[in-house]
DODO-468087 format. One record per residue (C-alpha): x, y, z; residue in three letters. Coordinates in steps of 0.1 Angstrom, whole numbers, padded with zeros to 4 digits, always signed. Example, Ala and Ser with C-alpha at 12.3 -4.5 7.8 and 13.67 -1.06 7.14 Angstrom:
<rs>
+0123-0045+0078ala/+0137-0011+0071ser/
</rs>
This chain:
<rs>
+0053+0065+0188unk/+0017+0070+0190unk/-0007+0101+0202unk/-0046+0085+0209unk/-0076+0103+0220unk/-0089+0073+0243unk/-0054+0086+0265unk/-0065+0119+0272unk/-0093+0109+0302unk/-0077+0112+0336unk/-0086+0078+0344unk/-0070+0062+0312unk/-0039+0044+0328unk/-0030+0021+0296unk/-0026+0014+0260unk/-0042-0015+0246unk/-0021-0012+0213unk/+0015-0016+0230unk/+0002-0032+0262unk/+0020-0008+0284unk/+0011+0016+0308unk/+0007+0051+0299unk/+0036+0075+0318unk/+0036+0115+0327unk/+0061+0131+0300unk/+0068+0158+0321unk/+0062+0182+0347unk/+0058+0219+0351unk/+0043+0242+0372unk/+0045+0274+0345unk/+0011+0269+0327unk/+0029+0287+0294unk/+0059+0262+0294unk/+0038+0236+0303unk/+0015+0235+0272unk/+0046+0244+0248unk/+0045+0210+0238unk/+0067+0216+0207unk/+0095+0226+0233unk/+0091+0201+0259unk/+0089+0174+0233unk/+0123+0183+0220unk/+0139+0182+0254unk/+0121+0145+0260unk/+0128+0131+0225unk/+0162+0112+0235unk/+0147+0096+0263unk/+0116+0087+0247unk/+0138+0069+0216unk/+0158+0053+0243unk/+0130+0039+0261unk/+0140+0049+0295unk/+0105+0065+0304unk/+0090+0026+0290unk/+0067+0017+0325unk/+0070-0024+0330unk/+0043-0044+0307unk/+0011-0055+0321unk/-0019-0069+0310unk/-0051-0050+0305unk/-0075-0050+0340unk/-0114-0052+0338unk/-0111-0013+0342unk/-0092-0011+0314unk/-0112-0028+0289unk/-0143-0015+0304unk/-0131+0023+0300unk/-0117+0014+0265unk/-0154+0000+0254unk/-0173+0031+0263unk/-0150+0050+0250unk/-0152+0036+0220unk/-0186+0023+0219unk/-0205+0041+0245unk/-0227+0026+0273unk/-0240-0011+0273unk/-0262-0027+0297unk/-0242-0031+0333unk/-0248-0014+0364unk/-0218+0016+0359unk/-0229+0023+0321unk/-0261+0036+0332unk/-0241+0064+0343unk/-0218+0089+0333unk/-0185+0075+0324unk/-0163+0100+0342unk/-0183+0098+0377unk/-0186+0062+0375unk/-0148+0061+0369unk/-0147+0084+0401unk/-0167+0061+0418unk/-0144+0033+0412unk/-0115+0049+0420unk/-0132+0064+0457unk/-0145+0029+0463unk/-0110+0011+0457unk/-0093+0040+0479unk/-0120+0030+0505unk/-0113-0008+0499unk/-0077-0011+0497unk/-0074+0003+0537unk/-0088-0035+0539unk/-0056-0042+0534unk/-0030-0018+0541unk/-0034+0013+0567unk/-0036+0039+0542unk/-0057+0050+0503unk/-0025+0062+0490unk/-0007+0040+0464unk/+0031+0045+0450unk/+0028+0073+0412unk/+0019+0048+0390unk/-0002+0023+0406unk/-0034+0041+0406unk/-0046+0015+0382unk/-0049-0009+0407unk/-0077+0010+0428unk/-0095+0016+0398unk/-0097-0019+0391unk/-0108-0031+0433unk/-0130-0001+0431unk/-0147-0018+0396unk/-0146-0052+0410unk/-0171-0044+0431unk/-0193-0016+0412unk/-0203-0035+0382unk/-0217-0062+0396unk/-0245-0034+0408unk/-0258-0022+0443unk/-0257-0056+0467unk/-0222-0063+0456unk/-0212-0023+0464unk/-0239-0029+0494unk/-0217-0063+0509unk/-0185-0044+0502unk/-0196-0015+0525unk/-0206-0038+0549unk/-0169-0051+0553unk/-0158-0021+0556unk/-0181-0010+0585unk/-0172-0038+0608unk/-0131-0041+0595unk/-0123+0000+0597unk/-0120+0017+0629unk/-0135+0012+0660unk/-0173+0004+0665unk/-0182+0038+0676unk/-0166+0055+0650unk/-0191+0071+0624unk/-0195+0068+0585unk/-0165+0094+0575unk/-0144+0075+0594unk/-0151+0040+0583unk/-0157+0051+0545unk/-0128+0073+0540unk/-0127+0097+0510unk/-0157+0081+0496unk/-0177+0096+0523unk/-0157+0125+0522unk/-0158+0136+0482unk/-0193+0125+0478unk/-0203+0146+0508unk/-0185+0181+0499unk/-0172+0180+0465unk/-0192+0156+0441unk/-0225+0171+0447unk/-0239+0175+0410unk/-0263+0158+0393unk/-0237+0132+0379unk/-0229+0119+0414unk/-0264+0117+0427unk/-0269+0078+0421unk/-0236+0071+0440unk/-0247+0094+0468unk/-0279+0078+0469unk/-0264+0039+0470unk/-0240+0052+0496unk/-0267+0073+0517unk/-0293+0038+0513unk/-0267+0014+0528unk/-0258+0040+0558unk/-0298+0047+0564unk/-0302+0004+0567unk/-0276-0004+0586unk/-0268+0024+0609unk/-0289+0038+0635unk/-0290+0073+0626unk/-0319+0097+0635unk/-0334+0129+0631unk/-0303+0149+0651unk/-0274+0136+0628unk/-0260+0144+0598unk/-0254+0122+0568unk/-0239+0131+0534unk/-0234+0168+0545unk/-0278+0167+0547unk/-0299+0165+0584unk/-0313+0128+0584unk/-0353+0136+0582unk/-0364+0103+0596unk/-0352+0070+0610unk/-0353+0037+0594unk/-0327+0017+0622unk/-0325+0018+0660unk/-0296+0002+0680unk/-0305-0007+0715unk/-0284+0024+0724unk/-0303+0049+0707unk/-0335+0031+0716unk/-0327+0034+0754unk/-0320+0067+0750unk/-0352+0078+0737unk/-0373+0060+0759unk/-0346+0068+0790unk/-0341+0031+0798unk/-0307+0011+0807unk/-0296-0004+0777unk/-0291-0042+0791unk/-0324-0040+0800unk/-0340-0030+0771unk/-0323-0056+0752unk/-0337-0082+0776unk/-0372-0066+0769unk/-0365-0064+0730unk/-0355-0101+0728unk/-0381-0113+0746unk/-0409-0094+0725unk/-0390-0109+0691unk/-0373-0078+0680unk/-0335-0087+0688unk/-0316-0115+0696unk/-0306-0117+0734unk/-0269-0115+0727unk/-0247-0089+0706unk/-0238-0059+0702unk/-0260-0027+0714unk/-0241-0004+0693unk/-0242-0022+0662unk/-0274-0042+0661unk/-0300-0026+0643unk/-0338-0027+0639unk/-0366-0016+0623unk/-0374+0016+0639unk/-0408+0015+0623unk/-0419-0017+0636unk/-0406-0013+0670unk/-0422+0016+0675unk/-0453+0002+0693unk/-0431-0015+0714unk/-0407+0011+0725unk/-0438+0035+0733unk/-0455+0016+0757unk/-0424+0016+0773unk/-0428+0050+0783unk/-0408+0059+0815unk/-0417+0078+0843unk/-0394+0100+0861unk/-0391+0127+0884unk/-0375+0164+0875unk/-0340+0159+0884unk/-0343+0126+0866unk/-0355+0141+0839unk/-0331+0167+0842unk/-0299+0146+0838unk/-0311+0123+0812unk/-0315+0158+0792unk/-0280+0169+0802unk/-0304+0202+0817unk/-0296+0222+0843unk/-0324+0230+0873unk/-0323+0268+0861unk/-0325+0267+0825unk/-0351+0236+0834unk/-0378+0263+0856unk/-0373+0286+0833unk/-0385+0264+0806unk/-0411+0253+0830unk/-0427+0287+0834unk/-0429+0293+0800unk/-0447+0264+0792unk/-0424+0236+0778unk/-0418+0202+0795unk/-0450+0196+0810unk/-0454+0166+0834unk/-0472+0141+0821unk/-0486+0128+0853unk/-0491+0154+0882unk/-0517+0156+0909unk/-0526+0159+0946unk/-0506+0137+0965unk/-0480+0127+0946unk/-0451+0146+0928unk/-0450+0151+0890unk/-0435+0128+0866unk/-0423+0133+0831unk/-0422+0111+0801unk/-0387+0104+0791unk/-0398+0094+0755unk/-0419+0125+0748unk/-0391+0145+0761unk/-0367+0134+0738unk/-0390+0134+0709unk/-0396+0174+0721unk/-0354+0181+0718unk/-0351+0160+0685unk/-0378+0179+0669unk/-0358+0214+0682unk/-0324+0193+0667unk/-0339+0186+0629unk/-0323+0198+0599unk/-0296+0210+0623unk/-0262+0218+0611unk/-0234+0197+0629unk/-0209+0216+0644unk/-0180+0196+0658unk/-0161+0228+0680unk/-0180+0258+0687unk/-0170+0291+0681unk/-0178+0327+0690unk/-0210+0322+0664unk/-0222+0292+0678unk/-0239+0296+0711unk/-0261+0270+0729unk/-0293+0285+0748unk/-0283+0285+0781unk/-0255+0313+0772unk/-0277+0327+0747unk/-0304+0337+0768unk/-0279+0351+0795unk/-0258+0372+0768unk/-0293+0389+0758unk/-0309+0389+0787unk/-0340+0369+0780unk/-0354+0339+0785unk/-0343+0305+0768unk/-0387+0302+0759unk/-0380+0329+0735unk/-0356+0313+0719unk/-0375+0282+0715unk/-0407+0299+0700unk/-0383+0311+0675unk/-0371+0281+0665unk/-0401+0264+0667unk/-0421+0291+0647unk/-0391+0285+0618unk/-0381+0325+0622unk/-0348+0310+0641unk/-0334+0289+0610unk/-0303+0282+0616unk/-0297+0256+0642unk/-0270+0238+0653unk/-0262+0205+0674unk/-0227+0194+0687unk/-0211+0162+0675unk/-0223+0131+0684unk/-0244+0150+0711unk/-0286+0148+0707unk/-0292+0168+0742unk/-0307+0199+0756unk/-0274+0212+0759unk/-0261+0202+0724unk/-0287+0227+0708unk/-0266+0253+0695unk/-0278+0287+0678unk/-0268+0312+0655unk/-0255+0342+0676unk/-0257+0367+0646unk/-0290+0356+0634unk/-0306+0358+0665unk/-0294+0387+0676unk/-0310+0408+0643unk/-0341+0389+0652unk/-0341+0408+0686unk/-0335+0441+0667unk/-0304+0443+0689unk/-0288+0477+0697unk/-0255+0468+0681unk/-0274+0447+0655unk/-0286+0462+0626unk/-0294+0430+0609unk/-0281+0400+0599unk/-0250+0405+0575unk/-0254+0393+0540unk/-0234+0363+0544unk/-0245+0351+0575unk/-0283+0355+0563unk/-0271+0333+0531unk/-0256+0306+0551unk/-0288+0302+0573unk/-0311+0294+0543unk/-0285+0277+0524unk/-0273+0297+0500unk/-0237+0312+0489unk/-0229+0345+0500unk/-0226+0358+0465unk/-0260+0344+0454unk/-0277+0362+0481unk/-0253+0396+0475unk/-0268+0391+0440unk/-0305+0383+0446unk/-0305+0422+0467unk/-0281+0439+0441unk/-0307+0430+0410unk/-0337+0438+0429unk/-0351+0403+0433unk/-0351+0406+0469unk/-0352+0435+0499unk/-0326+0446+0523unk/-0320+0471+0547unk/-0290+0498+0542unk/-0272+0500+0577unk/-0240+0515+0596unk/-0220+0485+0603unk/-0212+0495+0640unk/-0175+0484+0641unk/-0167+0500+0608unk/-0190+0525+0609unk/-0196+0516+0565unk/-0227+0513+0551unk/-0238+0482+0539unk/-0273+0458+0534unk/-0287+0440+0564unk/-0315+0414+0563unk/-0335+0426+0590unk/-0364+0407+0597unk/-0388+0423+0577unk/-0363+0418+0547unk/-0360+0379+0558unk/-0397+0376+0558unk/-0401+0392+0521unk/-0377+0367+0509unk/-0389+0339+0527unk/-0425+0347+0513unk/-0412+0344+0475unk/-0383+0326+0473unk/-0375+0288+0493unk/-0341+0274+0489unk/-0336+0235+0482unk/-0326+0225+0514unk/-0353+0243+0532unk/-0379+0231+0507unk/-0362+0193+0516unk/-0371+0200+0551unk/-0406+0212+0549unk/-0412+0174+0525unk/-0392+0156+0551unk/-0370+0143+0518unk/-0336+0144+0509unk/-0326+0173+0489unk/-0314+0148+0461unk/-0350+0130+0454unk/-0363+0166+0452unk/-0343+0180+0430unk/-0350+0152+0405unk/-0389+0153+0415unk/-0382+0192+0408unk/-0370+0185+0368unk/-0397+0161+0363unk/-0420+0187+0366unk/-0398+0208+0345unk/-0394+0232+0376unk/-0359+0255+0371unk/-0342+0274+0400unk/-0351+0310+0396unk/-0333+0326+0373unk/-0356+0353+0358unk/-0322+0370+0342unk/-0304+0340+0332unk/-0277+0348+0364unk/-0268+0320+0389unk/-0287+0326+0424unk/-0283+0293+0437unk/-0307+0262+0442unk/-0337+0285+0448unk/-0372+0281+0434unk/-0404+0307+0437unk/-0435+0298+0458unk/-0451+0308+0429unk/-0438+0286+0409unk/-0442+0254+0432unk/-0475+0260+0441unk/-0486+0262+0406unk/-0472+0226+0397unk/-0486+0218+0436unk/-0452+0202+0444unk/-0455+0226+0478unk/-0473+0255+0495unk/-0459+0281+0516unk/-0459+0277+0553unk/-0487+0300+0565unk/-0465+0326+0586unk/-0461+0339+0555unk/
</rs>
């Protein structure tokens, strides 16, 4: 019988010295009983000696010997040693849970075969990022259906690196995973990749492309091929391009069209469309004596996806989530006051419906904008929903106000009648004048929250933490301004 420390890692699945594979000893859900190892070793000790709990021989797998050797001589020159051992063994073991759906219809393997999507997942990891790259790649075009998006096609990879693995340890995965999606997808401004907005587009399709210059998408492809940029043939959803370089193209493309073509291509109704029209927004740009006025499709678009970045995607809405038509009936305003809000960044949290990019999809905060308003039955935004907008947690924020590091405003909660702190607007501006959250510092640098953060501890830059207590991944103006990494907007 042996006890080794190389067996303890979650991911160690074998013993090198017996060449067998390593076996739970027991189970239990008591935490006391479970750690009285004394006890539970007496009750196992026949069936140990009898060699009933002996798992079938096997030979060592790459993963094996690979864990073994940084274990017990640390990290050597291949792709996964530059990382940390335990989130590149993650890695591998997400990547062969994505892989093995190649082929069989599910990730999950029989208790005791987990070995063997460690060792698929390591196949293709240290052999470095165009092996990982091509392997993606298969799986794009072999999982699901061609419409389907990234979570769908990539599994609990996409999944865990999204919402759980989000630390420091993880980032290089995230980043090879978020690269390949950003190359080979075309995914813009209004979507949502990684759990982050998308800031900018590297890839058109000939779908997306038609949609933003409001063009039928056989034609456009026609026009594409002919000016070099696509082949004649394929498929519009999946062929991509460089957005960049076809940009000259696709603008002097620009279409003309009247108001109730303009209208439906923006899934906007006549009302909410002259009401937006006397306010100012969705000029024509071509109107005159004689003739009636036209509107550029292209422009259009660019005016919604500008309204739709950084927005949160919100696949069902709910009571919170309003879009602007409803919102400015429930308040009794117009939908241009919403939209000066937004665009003036006082209106911060935004939403867009799933795999939508139009007027309609534009979905706000309820709450938020109500304590904008100063709303009778509003007496502010609550603390959570305030945290939520800027990207915080609610106990950071609750936190931040309790130790004095930021204002709010003590209010009757008018459906409990208990008092308890609002961010009213003059509260949100305070904040927003010393303080900028990650994410909303990502936004304002049009860069993933990821780069910055590492920019961030380059210049030696900490979250603010004046009292050594945890508010969150927020950093003073102050601060950033003195290492000229960024400068407040000037609204405040």
């Amino acid at each position: 019988m042996s006890i080794k420390g190389n067996w303890l890692p979650r991911h160690s699945t074998y013993c090198h010295l017996h060449e067998l594979p390593l076996v739970d000893l027991w189970k239990e859900s008591n935490l006391t009983r479970r750690f009285d190892t004394s006890e539970r070793f007496k009750e196992i000790a026949p069936v140990i000696l009898s060699g009933e709990l002996d798992g079938e021989a096997r030979e060592a797998t790459d993963f094996d010997e690979y864990l073994d050797r940084r274990l017990l001589d640390g990290s050597s020159t291949g792709w996964l040693d530059k990382h940390p051992l335990y989130a590149a063994c993650v890695f591998c073991d997400l990547l062969g849970r994505a892989l093995v759906r190649l082929e069989f219809s599910t990730s999950k393997v029989e208790q005791g075969s987990q070995w063997a999507l460690y060792q698929m997942g390591y196949e293709v990891a240290h052999k470095g990022e165009p092996t990982i790259f091509e392997a993606l790649n298969q799986l794009k075009y072999e999982i699901g259906e061609p419409w389907e998006g990234p979570k769908k096609k990539y599994g609990v990879l996409y999944d865990r690196l999204s919402y759980d693995l989000t630390g420091d340890d993880y980032a290089p995965f995230r980043a090879t995973l978020r690269d390949h999606i950003l190359e080979t997808w075309p995914l813009g401004p209004t979507d949502e990749l990684l759990g982050e907005p998308v800031l900018k587009r590297r890839k058109h399709s000939v779908i997306t492309a038609a949609r933003e210059v409001g063009m039928d998408p056989r034609r456009l492809r026609k026009l594409l091929a002919e000016a070099g940029i696509i082949g004649s043939e394929g498929d519009d959803r999946w062929d991509v391009f460089d957005a960049e370089v076809a940009a000259p193209f696709l603008n002097s493309l620009n279409r003309q069209v009247s108001a109730l073509e303009l209208q439906s291509e923006l899934s906007l109704s006549r009302s909410q469309f002259e009401l937006l029209r006397k306010d100012g927004y969705l000029p024509p740009s071509l109107s005159g004596v004689g003739h009636k006025p036209l509107w550029d499709v292209a422009q259009a678009r660019a005016f919604i996806n500008d309204l739709l970045q950084g927005a949160e995607t919100v696949l069902i809405p709910r009571e919170k989530w309003v879009d602007l038509a409803k919102a400015s009936q429930r308040l009794k305003i117009r939908p241009g006051q919403i939209l000066q809000m937004i665009t003036e960044g006082r209106l911060t949290r935004i939403g867009k419906l799933h795999n939508e990019n139009d007027y309609a999809s534009i979905l706000v905060h309820f709450e938020e904008l109500k304590s904008l308003l100063k709303w009778p039955d509003a007496p502010g935004m609550t603390i959570e929903a305030f945290a939520r907008s800027v990207g915080l947690k609610p106990p950071q924020a609750g936190r931040l106000i309790k130790n004095g590091h930021t204002p709010a405003t003590m209010a009757q909660n008018p459906k409990t009648r208990a008092q308890q702190y609002y961010m009213q607007e003059k509260d949100i501006v305070a904040f927003k004048g010393k303080l900028v959250t990650l994410r909303e510092l990502a936004i304002l640098r049009g860069q993933s929250w990821q780069s910055l953060r590492a920019a961030l501890r380059e210049y030696d830059v900490a979250p603010f933490s004046p009292d050594g207590l945890d508010y969150g991944l927020l950093y003073e103006w102050v601060v950033l301004e003195a290492n000229d990494i960024a400068h407040r907007p000037q609204s405040f």
